[in-house]
N, C-alpha and C positions, 0 to 999 in steps of 0.2 A: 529592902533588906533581903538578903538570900536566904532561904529556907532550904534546904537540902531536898531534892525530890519532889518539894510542891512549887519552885518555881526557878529553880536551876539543878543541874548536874555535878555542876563545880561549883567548889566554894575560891574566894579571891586567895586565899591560903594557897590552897593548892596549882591556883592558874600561874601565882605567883613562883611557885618551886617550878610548873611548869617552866617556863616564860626564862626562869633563871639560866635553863640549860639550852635554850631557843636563840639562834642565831637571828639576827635582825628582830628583836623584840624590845626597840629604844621606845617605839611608843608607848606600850604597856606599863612600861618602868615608869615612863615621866605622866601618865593617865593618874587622875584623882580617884579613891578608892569608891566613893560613891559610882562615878564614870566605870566603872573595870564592875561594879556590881550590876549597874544597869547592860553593859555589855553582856554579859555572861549571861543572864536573865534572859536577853534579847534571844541570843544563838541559842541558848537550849530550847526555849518554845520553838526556833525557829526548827530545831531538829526532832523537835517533840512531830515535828505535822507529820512527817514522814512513816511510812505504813512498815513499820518492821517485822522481820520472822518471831516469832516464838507466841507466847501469851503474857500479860502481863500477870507481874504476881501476887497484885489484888486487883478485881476489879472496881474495888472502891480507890482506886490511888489514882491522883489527876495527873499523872502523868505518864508516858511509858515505859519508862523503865522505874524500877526494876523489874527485868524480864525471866521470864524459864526458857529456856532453850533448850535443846537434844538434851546435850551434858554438860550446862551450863546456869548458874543462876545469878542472878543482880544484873549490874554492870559493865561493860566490859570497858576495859582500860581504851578502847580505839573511839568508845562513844566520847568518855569525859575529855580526851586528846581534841575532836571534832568538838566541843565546845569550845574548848580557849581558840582555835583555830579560825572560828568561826567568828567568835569574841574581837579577837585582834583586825580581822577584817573588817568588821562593822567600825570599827575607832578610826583603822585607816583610810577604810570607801565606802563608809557606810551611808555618807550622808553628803556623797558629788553628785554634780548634775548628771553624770554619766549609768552612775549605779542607780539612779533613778530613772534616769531614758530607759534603758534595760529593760528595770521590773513593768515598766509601762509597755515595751513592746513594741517600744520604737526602733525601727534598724538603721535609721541614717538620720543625721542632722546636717544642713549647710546653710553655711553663712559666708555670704561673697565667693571666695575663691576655695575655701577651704570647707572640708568637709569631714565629719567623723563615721565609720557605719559602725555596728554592734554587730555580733556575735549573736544568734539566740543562746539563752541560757539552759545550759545542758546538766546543769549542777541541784537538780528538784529544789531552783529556788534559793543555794545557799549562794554566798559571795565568796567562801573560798572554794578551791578547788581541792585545795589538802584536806579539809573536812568532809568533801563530798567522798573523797579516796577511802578517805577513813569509816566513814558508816555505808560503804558501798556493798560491804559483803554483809552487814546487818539488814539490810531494808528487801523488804519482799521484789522478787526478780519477776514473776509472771502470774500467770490465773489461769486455772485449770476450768474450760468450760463445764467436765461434767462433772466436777469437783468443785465448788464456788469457792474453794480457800484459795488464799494466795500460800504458796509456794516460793524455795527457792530453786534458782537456775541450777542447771545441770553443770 
């Protein structure tokens, strides 16, 4: 069951309003609601690992967001968009042999004449690209050696 904050970003409400306005989103639509909660669960921990800018705004909260930023607090609309995004990719590849070779770090497979290679994965781990797009300008860019924080890119 979704708990706001302690183990997703989205609620299936809202992925759903997402999803409504989302071109190629037939899987979602036709996903059992249990399915679409454990999805959403899934991708936000999975965007939880990710080392983001600002602080969170309690240190007792198991999750990272809600954040402080410059001139920003909570949420930002581009994180809870990278949940369903990420959501809908786990329903659609989340669970092929392919998307498994990947996270294992396999670069090729062949069988008789036919062969598959992979890509390394350049996406910190997610399986969409749209999500990674999306929390690309929240997550810390470098590490200053004589400043031990992480920093964003110039």
């Amino acid at each position: 069951m979704i708990e706001l904050f302690k183990n997703s970003y989205v609620t299936t409400d809202t992925a759903d309003y997402y999803f409504d306005e989302r071109l190629n989103s037939e899987i979602w639509e036709k996903t059992a609601d249990k399915d679409k909660e454990r999805a959403l669960i899934t991708a936000s921990k999975k965007l939880d690992n990710l080392n983001y800018i600002g602080e969170k705004e309690s240190q007792k909260q198991p999750m990272a967001f809600p954040r402080i930023f410059a001139s920003f607090k909570g949420i930002p609309a581009d994180i809870e968009e990278a949940v369903c995004e990420e959501a809908i990719a786990l329903l659609e590849y989340g669970n092929t042999v392919h998307s498994k070779n990947r996270e294992l770090g396999i670069q090729s497979v062949s069988l008789g004449t036919g062969s598959v290679s992979y890509s390394e994965m350049k996406q910190a781990g997610l399986l969409s690209s749209d999500a990674y797009r999306l929390v690309s300008k929240w997550i810390c860019k470098g590490f200053d050696i004589k400043n031990p924080e992480f920093t964003e890119a110039d």
